[in-house]
C-alpha positions as CSV (number, residue, x, y, z in Angstrom):
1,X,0.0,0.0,0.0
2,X,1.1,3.5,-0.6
3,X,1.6,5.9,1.9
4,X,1.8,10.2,1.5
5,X,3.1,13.0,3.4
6,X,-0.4,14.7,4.8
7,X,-1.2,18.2,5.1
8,X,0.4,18.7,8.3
9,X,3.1,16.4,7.4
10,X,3.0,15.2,10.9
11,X,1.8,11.7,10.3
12,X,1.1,9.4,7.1
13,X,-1.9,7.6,6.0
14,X,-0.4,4.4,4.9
15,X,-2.4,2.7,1.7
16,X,0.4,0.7,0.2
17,X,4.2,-0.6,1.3
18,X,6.1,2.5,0.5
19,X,9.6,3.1,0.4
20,X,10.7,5.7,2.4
21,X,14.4,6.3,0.0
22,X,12.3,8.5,-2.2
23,X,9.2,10.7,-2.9
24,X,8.1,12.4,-5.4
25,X,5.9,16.1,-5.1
26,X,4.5,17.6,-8.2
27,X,2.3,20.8,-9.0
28,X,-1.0,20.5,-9.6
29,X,-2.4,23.6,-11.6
30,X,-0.3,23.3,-15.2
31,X,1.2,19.9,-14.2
32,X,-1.4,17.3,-13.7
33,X,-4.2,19.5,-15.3
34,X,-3.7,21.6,-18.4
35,X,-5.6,24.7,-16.7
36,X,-5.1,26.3,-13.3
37,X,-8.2,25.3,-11.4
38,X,-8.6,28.6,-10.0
39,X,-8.8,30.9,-13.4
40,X,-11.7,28.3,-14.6
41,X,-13.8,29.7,-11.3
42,X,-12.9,33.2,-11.0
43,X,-13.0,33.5,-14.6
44,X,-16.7,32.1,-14.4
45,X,-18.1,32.5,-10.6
46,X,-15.9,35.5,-9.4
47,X,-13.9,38.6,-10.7
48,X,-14.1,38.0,-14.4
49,X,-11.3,37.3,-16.7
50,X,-10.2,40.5,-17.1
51,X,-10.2,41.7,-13.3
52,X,-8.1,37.9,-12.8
53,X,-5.6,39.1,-15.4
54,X,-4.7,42.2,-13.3
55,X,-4.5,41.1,-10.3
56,X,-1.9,38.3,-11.7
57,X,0.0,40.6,-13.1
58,X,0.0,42.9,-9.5
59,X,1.0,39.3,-8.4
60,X,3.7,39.1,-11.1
61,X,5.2,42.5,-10.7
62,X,5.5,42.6,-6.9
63,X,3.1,45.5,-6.6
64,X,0.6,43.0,-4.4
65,X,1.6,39.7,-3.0
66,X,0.5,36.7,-3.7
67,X,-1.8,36.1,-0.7
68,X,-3.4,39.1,-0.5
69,X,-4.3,38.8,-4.2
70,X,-5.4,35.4,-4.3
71,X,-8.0,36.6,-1.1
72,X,-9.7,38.6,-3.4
73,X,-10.0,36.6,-6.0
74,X,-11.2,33.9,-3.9
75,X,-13.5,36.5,-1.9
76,X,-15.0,37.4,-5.3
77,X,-16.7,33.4,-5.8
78,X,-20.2,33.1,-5.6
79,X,-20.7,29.4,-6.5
80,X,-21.6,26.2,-4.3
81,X,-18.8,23.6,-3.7
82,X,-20.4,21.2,-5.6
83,X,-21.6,23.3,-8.7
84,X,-17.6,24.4,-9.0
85,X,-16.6,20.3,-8.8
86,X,-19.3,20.3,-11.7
87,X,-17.4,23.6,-13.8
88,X,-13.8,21.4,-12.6
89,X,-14.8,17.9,-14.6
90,X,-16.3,20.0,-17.8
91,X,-13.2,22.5,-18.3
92,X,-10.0,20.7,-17.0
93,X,-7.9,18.1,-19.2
94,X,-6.0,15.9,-17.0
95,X,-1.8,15.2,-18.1
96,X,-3.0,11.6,-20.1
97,X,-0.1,9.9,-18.6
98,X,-0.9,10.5,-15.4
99,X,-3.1,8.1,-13.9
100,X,-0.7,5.4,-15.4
101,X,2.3,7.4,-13.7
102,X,0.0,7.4,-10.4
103,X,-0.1,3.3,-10.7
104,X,3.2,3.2,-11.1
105,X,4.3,5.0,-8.0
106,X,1.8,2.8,-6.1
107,X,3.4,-0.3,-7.8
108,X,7.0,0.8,-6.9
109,X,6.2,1.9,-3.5
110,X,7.0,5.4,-3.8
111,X,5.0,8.0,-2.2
112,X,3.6,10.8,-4.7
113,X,2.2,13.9,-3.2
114,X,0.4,17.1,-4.7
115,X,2.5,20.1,-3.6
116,X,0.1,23.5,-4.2
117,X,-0.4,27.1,-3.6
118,X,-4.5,26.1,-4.0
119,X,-7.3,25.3,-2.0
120,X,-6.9,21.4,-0.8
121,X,-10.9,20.6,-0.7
122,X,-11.0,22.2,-4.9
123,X,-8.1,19.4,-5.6
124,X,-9.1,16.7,-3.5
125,X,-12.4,17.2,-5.2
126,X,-11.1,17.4,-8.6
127,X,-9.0,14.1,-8.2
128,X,-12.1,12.8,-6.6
129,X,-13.9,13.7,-10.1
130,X,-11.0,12.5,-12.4
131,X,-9.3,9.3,-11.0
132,X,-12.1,8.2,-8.1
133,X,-11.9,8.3,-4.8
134,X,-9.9,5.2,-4.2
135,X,-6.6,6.4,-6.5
136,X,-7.4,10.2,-5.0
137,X,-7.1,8.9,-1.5
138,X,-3.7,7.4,-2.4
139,X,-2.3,11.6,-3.3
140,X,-1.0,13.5,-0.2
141,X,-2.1,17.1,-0.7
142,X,0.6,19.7,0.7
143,X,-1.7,22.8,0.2
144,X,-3.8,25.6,1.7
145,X,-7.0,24.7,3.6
146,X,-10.3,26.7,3.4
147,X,-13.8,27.7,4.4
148,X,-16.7,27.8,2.1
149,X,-20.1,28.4,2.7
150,X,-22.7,25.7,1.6
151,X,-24.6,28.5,-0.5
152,X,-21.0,29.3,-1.9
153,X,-20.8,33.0,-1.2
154,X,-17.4,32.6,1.3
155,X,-14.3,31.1,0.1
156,X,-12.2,31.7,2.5
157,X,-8.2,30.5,2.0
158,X,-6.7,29.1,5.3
159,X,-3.2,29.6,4.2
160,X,-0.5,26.9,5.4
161,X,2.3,30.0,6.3
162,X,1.8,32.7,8.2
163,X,3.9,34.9,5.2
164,X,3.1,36.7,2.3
165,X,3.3,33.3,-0.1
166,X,0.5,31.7,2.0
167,X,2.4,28.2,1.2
168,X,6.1,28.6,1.1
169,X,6.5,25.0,-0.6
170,X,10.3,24.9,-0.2
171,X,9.2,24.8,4.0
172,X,6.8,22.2,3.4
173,X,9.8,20.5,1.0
174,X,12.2,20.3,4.1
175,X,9.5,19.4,6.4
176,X,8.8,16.2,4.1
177,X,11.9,15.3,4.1
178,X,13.1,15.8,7.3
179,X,10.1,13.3,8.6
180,X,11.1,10.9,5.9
181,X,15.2,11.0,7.1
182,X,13.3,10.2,10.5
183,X,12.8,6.2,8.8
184,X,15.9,5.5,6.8
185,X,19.2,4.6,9.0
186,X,21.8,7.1,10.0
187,X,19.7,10.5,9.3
188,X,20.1,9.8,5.8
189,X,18.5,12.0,3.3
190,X,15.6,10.4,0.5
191,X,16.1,11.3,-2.9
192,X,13.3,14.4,-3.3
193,X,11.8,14.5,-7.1
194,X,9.7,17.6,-8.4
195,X,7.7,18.1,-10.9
196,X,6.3,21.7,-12.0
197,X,5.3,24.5,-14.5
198,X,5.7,27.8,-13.3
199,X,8.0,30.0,-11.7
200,X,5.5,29.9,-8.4
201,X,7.3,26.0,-8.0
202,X,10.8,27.6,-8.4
203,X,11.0,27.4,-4.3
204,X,9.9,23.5,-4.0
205,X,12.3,23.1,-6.9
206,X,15.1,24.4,-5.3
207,X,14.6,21.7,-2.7
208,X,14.1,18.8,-5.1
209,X,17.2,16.2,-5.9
210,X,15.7,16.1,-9.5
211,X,13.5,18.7,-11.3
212,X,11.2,18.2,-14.4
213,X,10.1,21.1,-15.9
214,X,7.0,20.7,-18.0
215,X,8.8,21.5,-21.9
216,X,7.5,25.3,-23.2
217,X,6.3,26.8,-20.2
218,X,7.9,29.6,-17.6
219,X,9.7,27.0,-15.3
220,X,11.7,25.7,-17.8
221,X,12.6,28.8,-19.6
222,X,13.5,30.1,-16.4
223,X,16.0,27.5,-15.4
224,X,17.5,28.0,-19.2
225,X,17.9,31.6,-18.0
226,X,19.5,31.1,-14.4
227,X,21.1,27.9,-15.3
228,X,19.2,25.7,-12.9
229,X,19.4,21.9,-13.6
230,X,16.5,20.3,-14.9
231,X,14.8,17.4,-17.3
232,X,12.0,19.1,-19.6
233,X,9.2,16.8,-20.1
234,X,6.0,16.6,-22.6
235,X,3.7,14.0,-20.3
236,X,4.4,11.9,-17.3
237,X,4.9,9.2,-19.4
238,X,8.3,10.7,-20.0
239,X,8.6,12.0,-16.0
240,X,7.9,7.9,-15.9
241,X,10.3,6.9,-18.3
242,X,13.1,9.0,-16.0
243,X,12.2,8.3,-12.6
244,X,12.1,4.4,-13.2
245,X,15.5,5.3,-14.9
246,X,16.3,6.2,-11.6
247,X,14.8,3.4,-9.2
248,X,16.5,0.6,-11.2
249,X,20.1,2.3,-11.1
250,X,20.3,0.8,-7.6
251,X,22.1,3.8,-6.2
252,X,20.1,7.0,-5.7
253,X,22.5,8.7,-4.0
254,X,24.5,9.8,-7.2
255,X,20.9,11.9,-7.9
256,X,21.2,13.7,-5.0
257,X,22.5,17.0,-4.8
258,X,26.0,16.8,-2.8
259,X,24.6,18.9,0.4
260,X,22.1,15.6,0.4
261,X,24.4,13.0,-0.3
262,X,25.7,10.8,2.8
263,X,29.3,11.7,3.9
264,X,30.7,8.2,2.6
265,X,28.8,8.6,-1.0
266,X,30.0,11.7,-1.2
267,X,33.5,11.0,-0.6
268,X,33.2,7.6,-3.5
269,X,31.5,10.4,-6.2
270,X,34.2,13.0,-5.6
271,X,37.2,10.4,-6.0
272,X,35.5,8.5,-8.9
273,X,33.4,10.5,-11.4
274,X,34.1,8.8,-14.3
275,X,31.9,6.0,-12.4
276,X,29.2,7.9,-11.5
277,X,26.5,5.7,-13.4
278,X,28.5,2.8,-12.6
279,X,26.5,0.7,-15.2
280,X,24.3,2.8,-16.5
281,X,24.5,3.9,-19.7
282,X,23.9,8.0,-20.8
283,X,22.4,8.4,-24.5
284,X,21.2,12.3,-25.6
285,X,17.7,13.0,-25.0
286,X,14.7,14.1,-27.4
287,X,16.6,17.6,-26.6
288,X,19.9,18.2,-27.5
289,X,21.0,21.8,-26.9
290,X,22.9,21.8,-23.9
291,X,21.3,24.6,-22.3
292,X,18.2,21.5,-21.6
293,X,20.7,19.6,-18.8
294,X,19.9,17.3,-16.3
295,X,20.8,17.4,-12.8
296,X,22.4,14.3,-14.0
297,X,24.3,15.2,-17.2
298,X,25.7,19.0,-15.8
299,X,28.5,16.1,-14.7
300,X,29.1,15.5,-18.0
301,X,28.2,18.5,-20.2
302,X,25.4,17.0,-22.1
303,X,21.8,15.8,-22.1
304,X,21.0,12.2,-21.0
305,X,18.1,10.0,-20.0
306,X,18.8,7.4,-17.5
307,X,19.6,4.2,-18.6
């Protein structure tokens, strides 16, 4: 059975054997679904397109921050919880890969948790709606909580952080893994994987052993701008592809970054790169410009996939 990091990441629900070596966190909004969850009901129920627009781009430009923004678009819904699960299943497109990544976490044993600046009862409800209860109940949610009124005219955010972010996702990041060092021997560090969008995941990311970056959109061409380490990916069948890549090298600490690596892994990397893979074999990827590297390949100087 699988088991997930909960909101409070002080306990786990446990659903199936996990491993506790590695976990993987992904975005929801542009990640699993195509569309942010929250434009489709402001756009429709709330502020408006238009009124949305500006206040992401007071968002965007620093002029407002992103909590106190988000609280009035939020403040501006006037629809039911149920009639917005309703809008959720007719105007989202789920990541088609995904529910056959999701089994393949549960089959592997490695937990897979939904990391979000959103409302946790609008994405438990939407991976109600898309996957069923049973798989949904398998997702940890690391998110915001909230209040809504059964006639649907409060939405209030309870925001995990007491900051201007609302969720600072690199905190919740740490706090994941410092409860899963907590099970593995010695203190030692799991392997964190991330998968994201936007520049919003940029502070999870920076916590995360391994980064995919959705291909075209602002995460990626921001770590092509600041030179941040990442693997660009099309559909989770390709985050799939990688990550099992990764599970059947045997060795996850070469993924790690070295401040997570244990002192006698470290020491064996340093004094042996050229045996960094041992035997696994590096091939270019789909994308060959060198600007697209791995956390992986920046060893070598060019793209891979995991052999």
């Amino acid at each position: 059975m699988s088991s997930s990091l909960n909101n409070s990441t002080a306990s786990s629900v446990t659903h199936h054997p996990t491993r506790s070596d590695v976990a993987i966190f992904s975005d929801f909004d542009g990640t699993i679904f195509m569309q942010d969850t929250g434009h489709v009901l402001f756009d429709k129920h709330g502020c408006g397109a238009k009124h949305r627009e500006h206040l992401d781009h007071q968002i965007n430009t620093g002029t407002r921050s992103f909590r106190d923004a988000s609280e009035e678009m939020w403040g501006s819904l006037t629809v039911t919880f149920d009639d917005s699960m309703e809008d959720m299943k007719n105007h989202l497109e789920i990541d088609a890969d995904f529910e056959e990544f999701h089994d393949f976490c549960i089959q592997e044993g490695v937990p897979f948790n939904v990391i979000s600046a959103g409302l946790k009862p609008v994405l438990r409800g939407v991976l109600d709606q898309f996957l069923g209860e049973d798989a949904s109940n398998r997702i940890g949610i690391i998110s915001n909580d909230a209040e809504i009124s059964p006639d649907g005219t409060k939405w209030i955010p309870i925001w995990r952080h007491d900051n201007e972010l609302g969720h600072d996702k690199s905190v919740s990041i740490k706090e994941c893994r410092a409860q899963l060092r907590k099970q593995l021997p010695q203190n030692k560090s799991p392997l964190i994987i991330f998968v994201g969008d936007g520049v919003s995941d940029l502070p999870a990311a920076r916590e995360a052993d391994v980064l995919f970056a959705r291909h075209g959109l602002r995460l990626e061409e921001y770590c092509i701008e600041h030179s941040i380490d990442f693997i660009p990916f099309d559909t989770f069948a390709d985050v799939q592809h990688e990550v099992s890549r990764i599970l059947d090298s045997g060795d996850l600490e070469r993924f790690k970054k070295p401040a997570n690596r244990s002192a006698t892994s470290s020491s064996t990397i340093a004094s042996s790169k050229h045996k960094l893979f041992g035997n696994v074999d590096t091939r270019k990827s789909r994308r060959t410009d060198k600007t697209h590297l791995s956390p992986i390949s920046s060893h070598f100087g060019k793209t891979i996939t995991i052999a």
